[in-house]
N, C-alpha and C positions, 0 to 999 in steps of 0.2 A: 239084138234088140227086136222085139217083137212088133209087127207092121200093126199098128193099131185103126189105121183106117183103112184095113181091107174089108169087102163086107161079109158078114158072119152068115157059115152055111148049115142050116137049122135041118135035124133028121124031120121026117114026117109024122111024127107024133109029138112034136112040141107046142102046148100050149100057146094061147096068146101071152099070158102072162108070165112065162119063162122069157116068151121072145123081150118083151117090153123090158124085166129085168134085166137081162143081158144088153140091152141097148144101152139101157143107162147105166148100168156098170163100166160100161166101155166108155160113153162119155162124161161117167165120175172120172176116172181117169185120167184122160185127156185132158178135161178144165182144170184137175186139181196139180197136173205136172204143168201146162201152160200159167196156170195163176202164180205157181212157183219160180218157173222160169224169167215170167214179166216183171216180180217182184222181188228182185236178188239180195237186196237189204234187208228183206223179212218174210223170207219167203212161207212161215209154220202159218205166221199170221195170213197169207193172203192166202193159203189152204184151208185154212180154218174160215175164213169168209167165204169163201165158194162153196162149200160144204154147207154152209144156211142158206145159202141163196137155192145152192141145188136140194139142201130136203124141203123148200115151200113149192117146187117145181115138180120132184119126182114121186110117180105113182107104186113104184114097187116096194113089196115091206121090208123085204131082204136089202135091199140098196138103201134103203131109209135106215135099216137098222146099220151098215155097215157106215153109213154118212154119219149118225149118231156116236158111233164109236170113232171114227174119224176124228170129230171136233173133241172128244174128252181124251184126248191123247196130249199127252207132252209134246210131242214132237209130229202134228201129223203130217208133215212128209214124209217122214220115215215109212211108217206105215203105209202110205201110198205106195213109196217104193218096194214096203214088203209083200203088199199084194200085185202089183207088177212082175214081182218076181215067185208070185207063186204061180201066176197066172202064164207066165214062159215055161216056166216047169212043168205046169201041164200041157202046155203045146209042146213041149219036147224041144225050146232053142234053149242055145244057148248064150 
Protein backbone atom coordinates (compact mmCIF):
# COMPACT_ATOMS: atom_id res chain seq x y z
CA UNK A 1 0.00 0.00 0.00
CA UNK A 2 1.18 3.22 -1.03
CA UNK A 3 2.04 5.95 2.03
CA UNK A 4 -0.33 8.61 0.87
CA UNK A 5 0.76 11.13 3.51
CA UNK A 6 4.30 11.33 2.72
CA UNK A 7 5.08 14.75 1.12
CA UNK A 8 5.24 14.83 -2.78
CA UNK A 9 8.90 15.72 -4.26
CA UNK A 10 8.13 18.22 -7.14
CA UNK A 11 11.23 18.25 -10.08
CA UNK A 12 12.09 21.92 -10.71
CA UNK A 13 10.07 22.77 -13.51
CA UNK A 14 6.80 21.97 -12.24
CA UNK A 15 4.13 24.37 -12.52
CA UNK A 16 2.12 25.88 -9.88
CA UNK A 17 -0.75 24.38 -11.30
CA UNK A 18 0.48 20.65 -11.74
CA UNK A 19 1.59 21.15 -8.07
CA UNK A 20 -1.93 22.30 -6.82
CA UNK A 21 -3.52 19.27 -9.06
CA UNK A 22 -1.49 16.88 -7.46
CA UNK A 23 -2.35 18.05 -4.06
CA UNK A 24 -5.66 17.62 -4.60
CA UNK A 25 -5.61 14.35 -6.36
CA UNK A 26 -3.88 13.07 -3.32
CA UNK A 27 -6.55 14.43 -1.04
CA UNK A 28 -9.41 13.24 -3.43
CA UNK A 29 -8.25 10.32 -2.43
CA UNK A 30 -7.75 10.25 1.00
CA UNK A 31 -11.32 11.91 1.71
CA UNK A 32 -12.97 9.56 -0.72
CA UNK A 33 -11.33 6.15 0.96
CA UNK A 34 -11.79 7.89 4.55
CA UNK A 35 -15.75 8.87 3.51
CA UNK A 36 -15.83 4.99 2.59
CA UNK A 37 -14.31 3.75 5.48
CA UNK A 38 -16.48 6.03 8.01
CA UNK A 39 -19.50 4.86 6.23
CA UNK A 40 -19.54 0.85 5.80
CA UNK A 41 -23.39 0.72 5.29
CA UNK A 42 -23.00 2.68 2.06
CA UNK A 43 -20.11 3.41 1.53
CA UNK A 44 -20.57 4.46 -3.00
CA UNK A 45 -23.04 6.92 -1.47
CA UNK A 46 -20.66 8.67 0.97
CA UNK A 47 -18.12 8.69 -2.03
CA UNK A 48 -20.31 10.17 -4.02
CA UNK A 49 -21.08 12.93 -1.42
CA UNK A 50 -17.55 13.83 -0.98
CA UNK A 51 -16.78 14.04 -4.49
CA UNK A 52 -19.55 17.30 -4.48
CA UNK A 53 -18.45 18.63 -1.59
CA UNK A 54 -14.88 18.26 -3.05
CA UNK A 55 -15.70 19.75 -6.82
CA UNK A 56 -17.32 23.17 -5.15
CA UNK A 57 -13.85 23.28 -3.15
CA UNK A 58 -11.19 22.19 -5.81
CA UNK A 59 -9.40 24.45 -8.21
CA UNK A 60 -7.80 22.09 -10.75
CA UNK A 61 -9.53 21.05 -14.09
CA UNK A 62 -8.04 17.78 -14.29
CA UNK A 63 -9.23 16.70 -10.65
CA UNK A 64 -12.66 18.41 -11.36
CA UNK A 65 -12.86 16.49 -14.28
CA UNK A 66 -11.83 13.14 -12.73
CA UNK A 67 -14.39 14.04 -9.48
CA UNK A 68 -17.14 14.57 -12.33
CA UNK A 69 -16.36 11.09 -13.49
CA UNK A 70 -16.14 9.88 -9.98
CA UNK A 71 -19.91 10.78 -9.17
CA UNK A 72 -21.32 9.31 -12.63
CA UNK A 73 -19.95 5.89 -11.92
CA UNK A 74 -21.98 3.00 -10.62
CA UNK A 75 -19.88 2.12 -8.08
CA UNK A 76 -17.51 4.99 -7.26
CA UNK A 77 -15.34 3.31 -4.89
CA UNK A 78 -14.41 1.05 -7.24
CA UNK A 79 -12.95 3.47 -9.21
CA UNK A 80 -11.32 5.12 -6.39
CA UNK A 81 -9.69 1.95 -5.86
CA UNK A 82 -8.88 1.77 -9.54
CA UNK A 83 -7.05 4.92 -9.48
CA UNK A 84 -5.22 4.08 -6.23
CA UNK A 85 -4.17 1.30 -7.95
CA UNK A 86 -2.88 2.96 -10.83
CA UNK A 87 -1.35 5.36 -8.93
CA UNK A 88 0.93 2.40 -7.02
CA UNK A 89 1.70 1.14 -10.31
CA UNK A 90 3.38 3.98 -11.16
CA UNK A 91 5.27 4.35 -8.17
CA UNK A 92 6.45 0.83 -8.61
CA UNK A 93 4.68 -0.82 -4.96
CA UNK A 94 3.26 -3.41 -4.86
Amino acid sequence: MINLSLPIVYPADTTQQQRTESEEFRSMLLTCLLAAELNRDKPNTAVRNACAHMLKRFEGERTRKILRGAMQQALPLAYMHKLLKLVESECGVK
